[in-house]
C-alpha positions as protocol buffer text, in pm:
chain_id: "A"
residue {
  index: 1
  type: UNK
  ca { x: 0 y: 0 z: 0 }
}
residue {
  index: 2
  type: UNK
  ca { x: 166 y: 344 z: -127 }
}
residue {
  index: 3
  type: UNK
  ca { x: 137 y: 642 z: 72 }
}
residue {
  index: 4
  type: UNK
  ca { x: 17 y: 979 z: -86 }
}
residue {
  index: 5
  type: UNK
  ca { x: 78 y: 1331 z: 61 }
}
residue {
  index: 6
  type: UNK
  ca { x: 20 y: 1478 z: 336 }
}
residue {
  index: 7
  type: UNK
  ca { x: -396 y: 1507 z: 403 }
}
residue {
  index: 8
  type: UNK
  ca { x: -473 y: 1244 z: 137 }
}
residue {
  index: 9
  type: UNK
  ca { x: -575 y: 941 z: 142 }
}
residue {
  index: 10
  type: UNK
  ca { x: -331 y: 646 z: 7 }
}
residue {
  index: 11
  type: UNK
  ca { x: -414 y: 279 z: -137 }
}
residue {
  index: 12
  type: UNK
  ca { x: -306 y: 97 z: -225 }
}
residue {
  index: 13
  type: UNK
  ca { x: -308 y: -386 z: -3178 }
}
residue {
  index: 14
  type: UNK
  ca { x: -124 y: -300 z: -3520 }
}
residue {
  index: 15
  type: UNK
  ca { x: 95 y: -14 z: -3506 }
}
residue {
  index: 16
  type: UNK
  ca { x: -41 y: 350 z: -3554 }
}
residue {
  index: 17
  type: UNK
  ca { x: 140 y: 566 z: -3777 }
}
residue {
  index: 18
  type: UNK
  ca { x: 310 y: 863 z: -3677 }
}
residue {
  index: 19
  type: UNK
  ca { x: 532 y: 1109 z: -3881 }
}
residue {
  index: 20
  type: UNK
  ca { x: 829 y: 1176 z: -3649 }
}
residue {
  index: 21
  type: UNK
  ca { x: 992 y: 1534 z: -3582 }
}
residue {
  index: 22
  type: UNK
  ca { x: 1311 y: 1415 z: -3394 }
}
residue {
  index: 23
  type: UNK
  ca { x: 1383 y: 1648 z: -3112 }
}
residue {
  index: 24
  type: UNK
  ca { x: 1712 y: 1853 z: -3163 }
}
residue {
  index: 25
  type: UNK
  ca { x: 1977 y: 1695 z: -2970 }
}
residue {
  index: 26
  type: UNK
  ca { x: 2315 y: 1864 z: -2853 }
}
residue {
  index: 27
  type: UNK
  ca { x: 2254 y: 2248 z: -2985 }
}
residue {
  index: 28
  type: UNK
  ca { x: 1946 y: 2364 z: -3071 }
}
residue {
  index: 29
  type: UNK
  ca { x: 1634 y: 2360 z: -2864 }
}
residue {
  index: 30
  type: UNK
  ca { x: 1325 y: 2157 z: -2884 }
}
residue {
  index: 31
  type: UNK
  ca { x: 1058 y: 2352 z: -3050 }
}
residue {
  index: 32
  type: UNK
  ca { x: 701 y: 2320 z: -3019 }
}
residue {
  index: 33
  type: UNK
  ca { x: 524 y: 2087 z: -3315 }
}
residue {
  index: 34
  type: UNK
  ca { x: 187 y: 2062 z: -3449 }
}
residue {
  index: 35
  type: UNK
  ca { x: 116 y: 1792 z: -3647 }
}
residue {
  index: 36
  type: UNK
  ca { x: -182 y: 1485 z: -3752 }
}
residue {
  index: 37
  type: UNK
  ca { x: -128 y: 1131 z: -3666 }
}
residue {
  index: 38
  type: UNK
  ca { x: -319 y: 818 z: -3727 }
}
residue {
  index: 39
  type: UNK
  ca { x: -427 y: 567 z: -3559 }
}
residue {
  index: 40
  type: UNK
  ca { x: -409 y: 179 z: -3612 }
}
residue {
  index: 41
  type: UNK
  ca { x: -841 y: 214 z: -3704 }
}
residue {
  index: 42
  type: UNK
  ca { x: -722 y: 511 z: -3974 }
}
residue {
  index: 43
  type: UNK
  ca { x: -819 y: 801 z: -3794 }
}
residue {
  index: 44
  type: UNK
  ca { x: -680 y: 1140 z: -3807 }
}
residue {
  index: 45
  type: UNK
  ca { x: -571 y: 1265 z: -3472 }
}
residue {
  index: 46
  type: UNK
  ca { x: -460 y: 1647 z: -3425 }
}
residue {
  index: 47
  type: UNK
  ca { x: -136 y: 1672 z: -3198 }
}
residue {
  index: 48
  type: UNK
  ca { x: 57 y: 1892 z: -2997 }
}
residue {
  index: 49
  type: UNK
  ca { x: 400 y: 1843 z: -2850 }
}
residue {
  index: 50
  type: UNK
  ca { x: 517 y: 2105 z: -2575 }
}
residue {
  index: 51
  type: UNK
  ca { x: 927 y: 2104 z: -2502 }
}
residue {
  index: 52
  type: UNK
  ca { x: 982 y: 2071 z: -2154 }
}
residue {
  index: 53
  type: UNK
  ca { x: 935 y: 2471 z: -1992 }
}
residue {
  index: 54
  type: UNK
  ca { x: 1334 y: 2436 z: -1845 }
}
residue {
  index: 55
  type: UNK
  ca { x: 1455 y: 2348 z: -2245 }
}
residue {
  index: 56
  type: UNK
  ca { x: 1218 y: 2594 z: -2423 }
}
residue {
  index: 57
  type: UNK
  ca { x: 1169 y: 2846 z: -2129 }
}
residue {
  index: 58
  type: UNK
  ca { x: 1508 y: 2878 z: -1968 }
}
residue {
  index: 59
  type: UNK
  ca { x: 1488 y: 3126 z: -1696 }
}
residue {
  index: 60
  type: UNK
  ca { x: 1728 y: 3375 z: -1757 }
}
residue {
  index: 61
  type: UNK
  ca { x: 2014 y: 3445 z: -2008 }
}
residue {
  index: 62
  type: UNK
  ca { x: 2327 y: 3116 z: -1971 }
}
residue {
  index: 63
  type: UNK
  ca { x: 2648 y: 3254 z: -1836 }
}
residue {
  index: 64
  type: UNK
  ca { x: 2937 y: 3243 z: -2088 }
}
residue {
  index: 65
  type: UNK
  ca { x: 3056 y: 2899 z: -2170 }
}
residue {
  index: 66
  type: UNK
  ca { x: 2736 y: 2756 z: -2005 }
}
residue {
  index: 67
  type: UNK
  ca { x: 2492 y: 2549 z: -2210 }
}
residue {
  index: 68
  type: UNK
  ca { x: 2149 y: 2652 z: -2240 }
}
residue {
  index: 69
  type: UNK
  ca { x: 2027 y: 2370 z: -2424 }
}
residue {
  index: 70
  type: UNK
  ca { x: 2075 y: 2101 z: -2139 }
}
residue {
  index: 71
  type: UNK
  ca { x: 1761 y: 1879 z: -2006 }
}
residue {
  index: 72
  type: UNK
  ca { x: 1554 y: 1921 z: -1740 }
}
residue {
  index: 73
  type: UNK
  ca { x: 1627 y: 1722 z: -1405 }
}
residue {
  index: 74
  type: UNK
  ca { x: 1314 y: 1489 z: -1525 }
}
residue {
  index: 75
  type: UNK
  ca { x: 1544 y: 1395 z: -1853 }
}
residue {
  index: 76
  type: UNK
  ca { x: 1372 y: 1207 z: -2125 }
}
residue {
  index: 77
  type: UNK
  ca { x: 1035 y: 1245 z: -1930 }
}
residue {
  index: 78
  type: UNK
  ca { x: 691 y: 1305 z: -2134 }
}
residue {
  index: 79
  type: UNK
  ca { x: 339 y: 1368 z: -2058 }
}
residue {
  index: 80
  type: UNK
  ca { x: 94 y: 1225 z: -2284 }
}
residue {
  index: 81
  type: UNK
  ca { x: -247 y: 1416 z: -2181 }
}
residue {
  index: 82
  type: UNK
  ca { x: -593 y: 1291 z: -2270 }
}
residue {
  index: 83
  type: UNK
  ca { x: -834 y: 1469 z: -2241 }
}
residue {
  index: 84
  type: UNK
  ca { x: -1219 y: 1412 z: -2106 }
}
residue {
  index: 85
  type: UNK
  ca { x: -1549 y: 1398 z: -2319 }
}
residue {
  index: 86
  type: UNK
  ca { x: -1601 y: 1742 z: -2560 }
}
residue {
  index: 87
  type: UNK
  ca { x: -1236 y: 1882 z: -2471 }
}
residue {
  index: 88
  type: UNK
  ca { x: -986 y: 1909 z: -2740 }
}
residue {
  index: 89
  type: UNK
  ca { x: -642 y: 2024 z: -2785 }
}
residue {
  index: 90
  type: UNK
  ca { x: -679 y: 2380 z: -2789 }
}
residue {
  index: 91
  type: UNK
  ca { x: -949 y: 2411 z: -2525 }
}
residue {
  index: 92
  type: UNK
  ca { x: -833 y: 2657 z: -2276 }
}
residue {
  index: 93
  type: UNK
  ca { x: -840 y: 2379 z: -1943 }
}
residue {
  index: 94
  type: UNK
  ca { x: -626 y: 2139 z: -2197 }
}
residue {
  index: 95
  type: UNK
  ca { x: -390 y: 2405 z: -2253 }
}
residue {
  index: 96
  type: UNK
  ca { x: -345 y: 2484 z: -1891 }
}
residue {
  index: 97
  type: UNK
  ca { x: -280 y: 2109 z: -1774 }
}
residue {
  index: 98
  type: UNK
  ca { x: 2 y: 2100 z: -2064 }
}
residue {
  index: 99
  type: UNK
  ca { x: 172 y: 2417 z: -1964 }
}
residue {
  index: 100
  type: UNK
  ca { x: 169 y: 2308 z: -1556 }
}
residue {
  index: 101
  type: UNK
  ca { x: 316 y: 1960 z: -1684 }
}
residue {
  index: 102
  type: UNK
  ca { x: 579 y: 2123 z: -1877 }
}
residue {
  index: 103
  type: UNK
  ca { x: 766 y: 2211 z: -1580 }
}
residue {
  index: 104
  type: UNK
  ca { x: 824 y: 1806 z: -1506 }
}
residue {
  index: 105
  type: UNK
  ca { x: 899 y: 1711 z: -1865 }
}
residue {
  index: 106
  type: UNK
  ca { x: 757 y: 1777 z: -2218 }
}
residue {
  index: 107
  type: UNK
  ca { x: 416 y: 1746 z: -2287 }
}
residue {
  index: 108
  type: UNK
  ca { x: 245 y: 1572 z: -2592 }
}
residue {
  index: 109
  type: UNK
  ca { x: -152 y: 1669 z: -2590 }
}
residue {
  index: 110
  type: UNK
  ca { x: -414 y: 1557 z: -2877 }
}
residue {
  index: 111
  type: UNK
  ca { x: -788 y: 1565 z: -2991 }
}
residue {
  index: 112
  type: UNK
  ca { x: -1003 y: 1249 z: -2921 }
}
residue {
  index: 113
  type: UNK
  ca { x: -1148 y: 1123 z: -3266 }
}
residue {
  index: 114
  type: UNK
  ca { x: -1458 y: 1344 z: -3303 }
}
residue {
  index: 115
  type: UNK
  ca { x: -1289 y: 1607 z: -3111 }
}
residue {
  index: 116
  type: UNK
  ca { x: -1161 y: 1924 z: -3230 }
}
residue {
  index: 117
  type: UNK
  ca { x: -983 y: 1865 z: -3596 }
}
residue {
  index: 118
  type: UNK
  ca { x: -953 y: 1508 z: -3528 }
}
residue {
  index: 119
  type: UNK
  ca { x: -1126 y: 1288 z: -3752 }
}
residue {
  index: 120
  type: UNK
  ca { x: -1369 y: 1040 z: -3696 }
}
residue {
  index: 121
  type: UNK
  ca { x: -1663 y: 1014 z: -3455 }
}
residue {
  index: 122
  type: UNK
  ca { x: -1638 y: 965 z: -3050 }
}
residue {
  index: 123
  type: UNK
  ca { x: -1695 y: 646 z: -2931 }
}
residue {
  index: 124
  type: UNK
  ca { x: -1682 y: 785 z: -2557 }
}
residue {
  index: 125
  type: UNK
  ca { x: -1379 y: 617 z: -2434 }
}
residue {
  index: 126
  type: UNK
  ca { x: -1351 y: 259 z: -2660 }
}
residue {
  index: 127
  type: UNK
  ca { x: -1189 y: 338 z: -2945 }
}
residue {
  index: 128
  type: UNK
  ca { x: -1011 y: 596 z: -2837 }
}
residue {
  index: 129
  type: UNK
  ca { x: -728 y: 342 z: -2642 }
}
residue {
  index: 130
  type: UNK
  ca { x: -604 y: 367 z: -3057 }
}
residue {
  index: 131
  type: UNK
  ca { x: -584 y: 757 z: -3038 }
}
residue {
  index: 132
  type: UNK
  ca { x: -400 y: 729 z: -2725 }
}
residue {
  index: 133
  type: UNK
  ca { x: -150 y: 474 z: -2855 }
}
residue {
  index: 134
  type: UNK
  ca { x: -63 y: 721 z: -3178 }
}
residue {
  index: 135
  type: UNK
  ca { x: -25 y: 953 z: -2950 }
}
residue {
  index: 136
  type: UNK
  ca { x: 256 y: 727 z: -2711 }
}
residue {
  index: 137
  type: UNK
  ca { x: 410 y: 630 z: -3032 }
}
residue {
  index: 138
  type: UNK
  ca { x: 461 y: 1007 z: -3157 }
}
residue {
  index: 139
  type: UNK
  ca { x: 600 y: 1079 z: -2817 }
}
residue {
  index: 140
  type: UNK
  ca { x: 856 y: 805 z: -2862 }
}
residue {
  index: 141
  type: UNK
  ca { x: 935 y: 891 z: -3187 }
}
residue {
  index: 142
  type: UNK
  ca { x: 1048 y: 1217 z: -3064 }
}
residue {
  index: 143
  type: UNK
  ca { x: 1308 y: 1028 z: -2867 }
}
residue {
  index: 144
  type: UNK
  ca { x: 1124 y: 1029 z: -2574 }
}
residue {
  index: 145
  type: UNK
  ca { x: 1214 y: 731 z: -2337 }
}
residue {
  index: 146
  type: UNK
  ca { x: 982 y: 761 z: -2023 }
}
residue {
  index: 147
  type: UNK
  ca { x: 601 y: 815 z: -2093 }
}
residue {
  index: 148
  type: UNK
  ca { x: 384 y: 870 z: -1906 }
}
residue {
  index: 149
  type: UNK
  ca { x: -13 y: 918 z: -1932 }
}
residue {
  index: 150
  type: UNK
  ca { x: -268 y: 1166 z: -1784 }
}
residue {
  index: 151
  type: UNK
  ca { x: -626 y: 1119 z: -1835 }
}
residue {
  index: 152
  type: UNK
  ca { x: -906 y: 1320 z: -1696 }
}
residue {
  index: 153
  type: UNK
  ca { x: -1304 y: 1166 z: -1694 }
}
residue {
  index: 154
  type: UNK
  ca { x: -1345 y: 1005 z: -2031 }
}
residue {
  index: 155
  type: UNK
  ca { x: -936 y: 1006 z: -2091 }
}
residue {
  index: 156
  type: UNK
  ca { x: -888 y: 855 z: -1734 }
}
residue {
  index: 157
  type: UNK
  ca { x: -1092 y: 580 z: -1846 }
}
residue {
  index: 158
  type: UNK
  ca { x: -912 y: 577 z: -2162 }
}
residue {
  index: 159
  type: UNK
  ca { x: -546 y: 588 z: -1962 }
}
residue {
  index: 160
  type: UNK
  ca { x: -646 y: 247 z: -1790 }
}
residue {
  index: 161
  type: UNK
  ca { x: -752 y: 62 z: -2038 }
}
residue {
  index: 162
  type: UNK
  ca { x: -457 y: 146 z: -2297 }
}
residue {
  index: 163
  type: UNK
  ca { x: -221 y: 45 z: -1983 }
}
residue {
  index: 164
  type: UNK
  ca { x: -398 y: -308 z: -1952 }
}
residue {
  index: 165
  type: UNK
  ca { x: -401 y: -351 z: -2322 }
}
residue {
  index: 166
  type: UNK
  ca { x: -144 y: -163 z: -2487 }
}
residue {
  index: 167
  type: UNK
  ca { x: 122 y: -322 z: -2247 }
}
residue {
  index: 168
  type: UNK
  ca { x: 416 y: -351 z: -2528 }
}
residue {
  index: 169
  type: UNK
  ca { x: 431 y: 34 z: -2483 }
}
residue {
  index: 170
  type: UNK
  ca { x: 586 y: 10 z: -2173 }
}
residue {
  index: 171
  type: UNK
  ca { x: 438 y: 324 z: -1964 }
}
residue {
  index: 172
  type: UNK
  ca { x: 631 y: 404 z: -1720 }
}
residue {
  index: 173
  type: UNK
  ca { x: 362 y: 566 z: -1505 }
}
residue {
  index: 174
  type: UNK
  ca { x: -20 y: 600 z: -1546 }
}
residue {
  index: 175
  type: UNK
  ca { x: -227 y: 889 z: -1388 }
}
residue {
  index: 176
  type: UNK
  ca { x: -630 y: 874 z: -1397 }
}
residue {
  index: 177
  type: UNK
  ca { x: -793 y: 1191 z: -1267 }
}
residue {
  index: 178
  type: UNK
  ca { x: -1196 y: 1180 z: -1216 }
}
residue {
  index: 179
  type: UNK
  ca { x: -1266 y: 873 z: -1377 }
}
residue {
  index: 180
  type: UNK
  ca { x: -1515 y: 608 z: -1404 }
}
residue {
  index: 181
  type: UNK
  ca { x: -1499 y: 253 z: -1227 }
}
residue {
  index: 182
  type: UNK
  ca { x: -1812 y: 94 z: -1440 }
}
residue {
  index: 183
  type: UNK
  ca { x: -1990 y: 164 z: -1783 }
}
residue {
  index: 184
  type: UNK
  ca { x: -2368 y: 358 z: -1837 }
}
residue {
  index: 185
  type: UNK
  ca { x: -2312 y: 511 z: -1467 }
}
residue {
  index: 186
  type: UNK
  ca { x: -2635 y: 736 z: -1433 }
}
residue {
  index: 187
  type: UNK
  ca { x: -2675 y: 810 z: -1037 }
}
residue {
  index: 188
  type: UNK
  ca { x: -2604 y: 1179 z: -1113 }
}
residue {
  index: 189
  type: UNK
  ca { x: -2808 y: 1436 z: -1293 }
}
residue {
  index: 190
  type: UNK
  ca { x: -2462 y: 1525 z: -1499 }
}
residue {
  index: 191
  type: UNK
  ca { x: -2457 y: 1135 z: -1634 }
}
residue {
  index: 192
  type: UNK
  ca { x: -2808 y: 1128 z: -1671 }
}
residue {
  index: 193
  type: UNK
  ca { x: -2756 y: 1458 z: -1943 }
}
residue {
  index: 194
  type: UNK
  ca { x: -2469 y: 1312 z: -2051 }
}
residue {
  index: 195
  type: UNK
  ca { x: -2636 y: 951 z: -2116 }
}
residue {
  index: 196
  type: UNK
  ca { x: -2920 y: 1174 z: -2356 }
}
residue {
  index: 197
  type: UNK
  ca { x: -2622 y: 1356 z: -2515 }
}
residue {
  index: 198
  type: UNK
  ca { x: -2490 y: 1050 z: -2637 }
}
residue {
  index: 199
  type: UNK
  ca { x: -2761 y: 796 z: -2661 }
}
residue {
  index: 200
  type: UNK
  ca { x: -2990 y: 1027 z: -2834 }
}
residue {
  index: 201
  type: UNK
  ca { x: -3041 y: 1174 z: -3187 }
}
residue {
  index: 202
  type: UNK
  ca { x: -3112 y: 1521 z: -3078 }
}
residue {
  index: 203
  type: UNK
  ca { x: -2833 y: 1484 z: -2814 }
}
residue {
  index: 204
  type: UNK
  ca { x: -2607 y: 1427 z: -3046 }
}
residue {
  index: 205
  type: UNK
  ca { x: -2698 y: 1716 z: -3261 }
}
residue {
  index: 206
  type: UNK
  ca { x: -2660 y: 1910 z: -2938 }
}
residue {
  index: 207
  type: UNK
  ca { x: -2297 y: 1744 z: -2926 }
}
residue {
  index: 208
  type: UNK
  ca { x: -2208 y: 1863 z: -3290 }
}
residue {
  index: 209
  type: UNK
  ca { x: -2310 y: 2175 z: -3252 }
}
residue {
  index: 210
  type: UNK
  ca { x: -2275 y: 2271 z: -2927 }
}
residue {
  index: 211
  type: UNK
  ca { x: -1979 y: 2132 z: -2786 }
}
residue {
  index: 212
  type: UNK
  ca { x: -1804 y: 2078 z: -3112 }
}
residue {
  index: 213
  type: UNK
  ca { x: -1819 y: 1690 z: -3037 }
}
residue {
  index: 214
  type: UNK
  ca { x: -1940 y: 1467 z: -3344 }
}
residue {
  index: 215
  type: UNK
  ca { x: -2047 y: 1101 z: -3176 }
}
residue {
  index: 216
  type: UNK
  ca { x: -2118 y: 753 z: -3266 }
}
residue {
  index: 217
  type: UNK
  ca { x: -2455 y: 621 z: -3325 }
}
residue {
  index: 218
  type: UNK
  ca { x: -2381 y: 299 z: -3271 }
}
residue {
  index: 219
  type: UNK
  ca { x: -2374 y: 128 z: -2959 }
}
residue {
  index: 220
  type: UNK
  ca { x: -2071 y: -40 z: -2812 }
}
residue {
  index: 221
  type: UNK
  ca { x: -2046 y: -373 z: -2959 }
}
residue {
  index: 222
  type: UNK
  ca { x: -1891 y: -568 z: -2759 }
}
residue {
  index: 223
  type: UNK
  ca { x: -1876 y: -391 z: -2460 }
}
residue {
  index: 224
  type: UNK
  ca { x: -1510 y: -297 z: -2385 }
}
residue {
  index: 225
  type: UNK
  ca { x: -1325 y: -364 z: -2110 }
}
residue {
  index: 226
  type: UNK
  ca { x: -1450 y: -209 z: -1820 }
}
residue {
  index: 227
  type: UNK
  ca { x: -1223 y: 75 z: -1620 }
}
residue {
  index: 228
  type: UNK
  ca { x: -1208 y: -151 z: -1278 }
}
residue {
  index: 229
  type: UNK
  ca { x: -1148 y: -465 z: -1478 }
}
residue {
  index: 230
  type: UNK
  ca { x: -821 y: -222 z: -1651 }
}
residue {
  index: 231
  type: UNK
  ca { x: -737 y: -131 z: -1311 }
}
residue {
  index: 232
  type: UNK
  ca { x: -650 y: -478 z: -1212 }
}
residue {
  index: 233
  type: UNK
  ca { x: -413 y: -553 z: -1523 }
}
residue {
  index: 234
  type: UNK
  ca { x: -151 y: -240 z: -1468 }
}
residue {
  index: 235
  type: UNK
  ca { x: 57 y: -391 z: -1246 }
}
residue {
  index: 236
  type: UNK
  ca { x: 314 y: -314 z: -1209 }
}
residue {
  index: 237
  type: UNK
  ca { x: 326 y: 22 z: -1366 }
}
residue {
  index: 238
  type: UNK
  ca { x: 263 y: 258 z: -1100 }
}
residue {
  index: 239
  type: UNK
  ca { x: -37 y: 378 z: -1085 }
}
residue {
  index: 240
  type: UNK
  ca { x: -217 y: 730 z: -940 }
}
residue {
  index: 241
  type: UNK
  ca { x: -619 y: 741 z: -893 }
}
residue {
  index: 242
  type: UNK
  ca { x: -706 y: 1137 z: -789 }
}
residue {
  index: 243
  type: UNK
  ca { x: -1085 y: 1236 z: -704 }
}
residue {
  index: 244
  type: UNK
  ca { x: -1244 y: 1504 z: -568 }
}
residue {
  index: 245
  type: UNK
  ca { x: -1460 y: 1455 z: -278 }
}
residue {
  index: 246
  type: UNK
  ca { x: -1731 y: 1705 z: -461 }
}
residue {
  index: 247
  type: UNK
  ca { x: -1698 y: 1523 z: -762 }
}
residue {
  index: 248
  type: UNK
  ca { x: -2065 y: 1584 z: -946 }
}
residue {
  index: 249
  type: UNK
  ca { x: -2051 y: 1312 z: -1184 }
}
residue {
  index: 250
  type: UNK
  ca { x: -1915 y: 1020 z: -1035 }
}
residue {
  index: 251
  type: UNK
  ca { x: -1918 y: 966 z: -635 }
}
residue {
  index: 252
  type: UNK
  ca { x: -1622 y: 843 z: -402 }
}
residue {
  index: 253
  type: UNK
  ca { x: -1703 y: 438 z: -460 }
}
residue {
  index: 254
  type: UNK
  ca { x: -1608 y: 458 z: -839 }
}
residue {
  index: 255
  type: UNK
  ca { x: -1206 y: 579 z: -686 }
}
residue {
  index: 256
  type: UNK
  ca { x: -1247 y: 324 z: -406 }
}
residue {
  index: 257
  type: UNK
  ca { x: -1320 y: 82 z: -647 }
}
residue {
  index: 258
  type: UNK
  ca { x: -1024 y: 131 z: -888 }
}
residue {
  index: 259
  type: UNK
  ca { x: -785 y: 135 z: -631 }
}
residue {
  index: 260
  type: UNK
  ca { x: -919 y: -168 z: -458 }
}
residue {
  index: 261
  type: UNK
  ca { x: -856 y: -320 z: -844 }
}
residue {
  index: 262
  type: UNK
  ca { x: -545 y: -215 z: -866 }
}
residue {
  index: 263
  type: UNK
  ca { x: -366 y: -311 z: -516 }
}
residue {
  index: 264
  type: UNK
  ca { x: -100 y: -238 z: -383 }
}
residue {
  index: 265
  type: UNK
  ca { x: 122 y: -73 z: -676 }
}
residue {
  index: 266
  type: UNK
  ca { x: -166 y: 246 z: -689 }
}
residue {
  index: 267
  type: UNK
  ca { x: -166 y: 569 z: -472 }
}
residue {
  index: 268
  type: UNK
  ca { x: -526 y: 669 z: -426 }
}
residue {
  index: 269
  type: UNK
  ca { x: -529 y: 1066 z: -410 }
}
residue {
  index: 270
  type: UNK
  ca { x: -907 y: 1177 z: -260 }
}
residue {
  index: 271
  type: UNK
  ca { x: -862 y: 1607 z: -315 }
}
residue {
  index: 272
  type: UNK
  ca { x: -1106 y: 1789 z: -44 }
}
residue {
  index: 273
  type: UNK
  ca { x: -1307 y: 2011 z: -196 }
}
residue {
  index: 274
  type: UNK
  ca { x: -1233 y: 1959 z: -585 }
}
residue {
  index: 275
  type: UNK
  ca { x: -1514 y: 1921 z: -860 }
}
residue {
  index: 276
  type: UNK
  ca { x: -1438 y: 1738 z: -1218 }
}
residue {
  index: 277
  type: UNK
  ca { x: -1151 y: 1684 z: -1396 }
}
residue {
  index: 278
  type: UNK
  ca { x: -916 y: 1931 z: -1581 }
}
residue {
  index: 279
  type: UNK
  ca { x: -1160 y: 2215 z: -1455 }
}
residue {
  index: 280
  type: UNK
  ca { x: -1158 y: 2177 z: -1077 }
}
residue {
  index: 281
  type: UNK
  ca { x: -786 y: 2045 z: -1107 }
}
residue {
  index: 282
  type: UNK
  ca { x: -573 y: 2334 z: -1009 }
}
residue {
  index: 283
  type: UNK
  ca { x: -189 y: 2430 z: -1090 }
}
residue {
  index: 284
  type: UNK
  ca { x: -100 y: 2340 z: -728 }
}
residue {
  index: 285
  type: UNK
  ca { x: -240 y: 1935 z: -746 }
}
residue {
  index: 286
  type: UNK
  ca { x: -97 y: 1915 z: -1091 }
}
residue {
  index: 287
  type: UNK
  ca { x: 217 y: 2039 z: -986 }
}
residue {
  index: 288
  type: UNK
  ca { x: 162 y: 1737 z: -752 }
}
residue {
  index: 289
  type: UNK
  ca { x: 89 y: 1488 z: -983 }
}
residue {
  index: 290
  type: UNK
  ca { x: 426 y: 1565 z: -1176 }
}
residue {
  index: 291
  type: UNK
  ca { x: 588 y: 1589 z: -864 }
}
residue {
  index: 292
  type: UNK
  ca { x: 473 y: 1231 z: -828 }
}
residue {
  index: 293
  type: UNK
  ca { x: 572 y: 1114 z: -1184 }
}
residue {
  index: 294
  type: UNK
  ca { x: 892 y: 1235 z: -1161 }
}
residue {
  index: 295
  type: UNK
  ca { x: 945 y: 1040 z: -877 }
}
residue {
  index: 296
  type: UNK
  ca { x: 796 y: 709 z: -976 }
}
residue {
  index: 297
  type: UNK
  ca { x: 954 y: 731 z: -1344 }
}
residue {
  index: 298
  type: UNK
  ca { x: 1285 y: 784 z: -1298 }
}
């Protein structure tokens, strides 16, 4: 059983295709890139790569002789970042989690299909295990040799399941932020609008055009593996569950019940006072969480 902070409590596919941009080594810095991958399905994912803030960002001018194009303490660290249900890559909360991360290593963030330019259509966290492995495989093509992945609500679901079934990537830490334990949750009024937004034809019109999310009309077929099922298969990656104890769309037994999956190789972060996901997540916990994956990757 791992032991969180202070004040928390602790618990314990073909290949996609990416088109590399090698980072710079010995001279020139890493820049940020903007590019389109695909996935193993064939969809077009939109992609973001952030240099680490201590490479791109360096604090003040070098001293003669020094070199200003040295790594960051965390090395070869990266952040892949997924993001939850009708975010995308530009969204404002996205671009906030990237630039907190980017003072632990560099970042890589991306659309979900049916998300921002992405191609495709969601399928609310099944498919999208494929996005996330482009993703992993552009971060490695970079030369990247630690990853490690973020999700928040629909991408925490997403991070757990790519870790239990996309184990030849070799994570080297997994964080899952406000996510689901079990599928078609609707105890809360936020999952029971959710449920019509997806289920239903005029909810998903409301999707398109309102949140700028395009979804599947077909149902799940078969039903993927469940998050709490994932949880149990990550071992032993390490693993970090965070919830907030206000949490409107999924209550304190969906955490409980991932980190009772995953034993004793998770940390189980419960946050007094925070809401959902990359909103209620502020610079101070994910300052926290990279503290922690700096830690656990190295």
């Amino acid at each position: 059983m791992s032991s969180g902070p202070a004040g928390h409590v602790a618990r314990s596919t073909p290949p996609s295709t990416v088109r590399p941009h090698r980072e710079t080594a010995g001279g020139t810095k890493s820049a940020r890139k903007r590019t389109f991958l695909h996935t193993a399905d064939g969809v077009r994912i939109e992609a973001v790569y952030e240099p680490p803030r201590a490479v791109y960002e360096p604090p003040c001018e070098p001293a003669a002789g020094d070199d200003d194009t040295a790594r960051p303490p965390a090395g070869h660290l990266v952040f892949v970042v997924a993001h939850g249900f009708t975010g995308d890559v530009n969204r404002p909360h996205v671009r906030r989690v990237a630039r907190a991360l980017a003072h632990h290593g560099a970042v890589v963030t991306f659309s979900f299909r049916g998300h921002g330019a992405s191609g495709g259509r969601s399928t609310v966290g099944d498919r999208e295990i494929l996005d996330l492995a482009a993703a992993v495989d552009w971060a490695r093509a970079l030369g990247h040799t630690r990853v490690v992945t973020v999700g928040f609500s629909m991408g925490g679901s997403v991070v757990l399941r790519h870790a239990a079934l996309h184990r030849e990537q070799e994570l080297a830490a997994v964080v899952s932020v406000s996510a689901p334990a079990r599928w078609y949750y609707r105890g809360t009024a936020p999952m029971r609008r959710l449920h019509w937004l997806v289920t239903r034809p005029a909810g998903r019109l409301v999707g398109r055009y309102g949140f700028r999310t395009r979804i599947h009309h077909r149902d799940w077929d078969p039903v993927p593996l469940s998050p709490v099922e994932a949880a149990s298969r990550i071992a032993p990656t390490p693993l970090l569950i965070v919830h907030g104890d206000r949490d409107g769309y999924f209550p304190l037994d969906h955490p409980y019940m991932l980190a009772t999956a995953a034993g004793d190789h998770a940390a189980l972060w419960i946050e007094p006072g925070m809401g959902h996901a990359e909103h209620a997540a502020d610079d101070a916990l994910l300052a926290r969480m990279g503290d922690w994956a700096t830690g656990v990757a190295g």
